[in-house]
C-alpha positions, 0 to 999 in steps of 0.5 A: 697246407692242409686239405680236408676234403679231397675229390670223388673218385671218377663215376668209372670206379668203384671202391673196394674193400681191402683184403689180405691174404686172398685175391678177389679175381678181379682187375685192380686199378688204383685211384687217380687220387691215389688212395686205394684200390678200385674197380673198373666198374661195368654196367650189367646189361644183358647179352641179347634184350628182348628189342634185338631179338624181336629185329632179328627174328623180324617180329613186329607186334609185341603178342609174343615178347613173353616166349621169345624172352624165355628162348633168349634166356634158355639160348643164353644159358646153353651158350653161357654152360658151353663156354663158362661165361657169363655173358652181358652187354659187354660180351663179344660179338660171335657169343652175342650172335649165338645167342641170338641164332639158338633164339631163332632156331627155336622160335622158328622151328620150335626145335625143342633139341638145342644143340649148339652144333650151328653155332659151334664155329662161334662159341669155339674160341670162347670155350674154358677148357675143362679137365 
């Protein structure tokens, strides 16, 4: 029997393109169908929104939603240079909360040195090892 049309793969996949002779660091999976090589594919979100951060500081009015989202982004970024991550939505929970707690320091103290010595029994595990 011949079959013209075959199904979609499952909306979790996303084709790739083959190529040969390098790898492209990613997980592989093949398709259900059997044709090809997919990737898992994996909403980009962001580490810690803007809404989460306003709940853990306890911030009620929305007068300063334009300063807490740069320390969100600065906080990432310090956590995101000492691990060599980089964090989304999907991130594990001790890096999401180091996020947050840096956030709060700064926002709270104005703390303008951001070490991340309060947070570092947190970001430890994560940490890529650089030689």
């Amino acid at each position: 029997m011949l079959r013209l049309w075959s199904p979609p793969p499952p909306p979790s996949v996303v084709p790739l393109p083959r190529r040969r002779g390098r790898s492209l660091g990613r997980r592989f999976f093949s398709s259900p169908a059997g044709g090809g090589l997919f990737q898992k594919e994996r909403p980009m979100t962001e580490a810690v929104t803007l809404a989460e951060a306003r709940l853990f500081l306890r911030v009620g009015d929305g007068a300063e939603d334009g300063v807490i989202q740069i320390l969100i982004d600065a906080a990432r970024a310090r956590v995101e240079a000492e691990t060599g991550r980089a964090l989304d939505g999907a991130s594990p929970a001790p890096l999401r909360l180091a996020v947050m707690m840096l956030t709060m320091r700064a926002y709270e103290r104005g703390e303008a040195d951001e070490t991340v010595a309060p947070v570092e029994g947190w970001i430890a595990p994560y940490r890529t090892v650089r030689l």
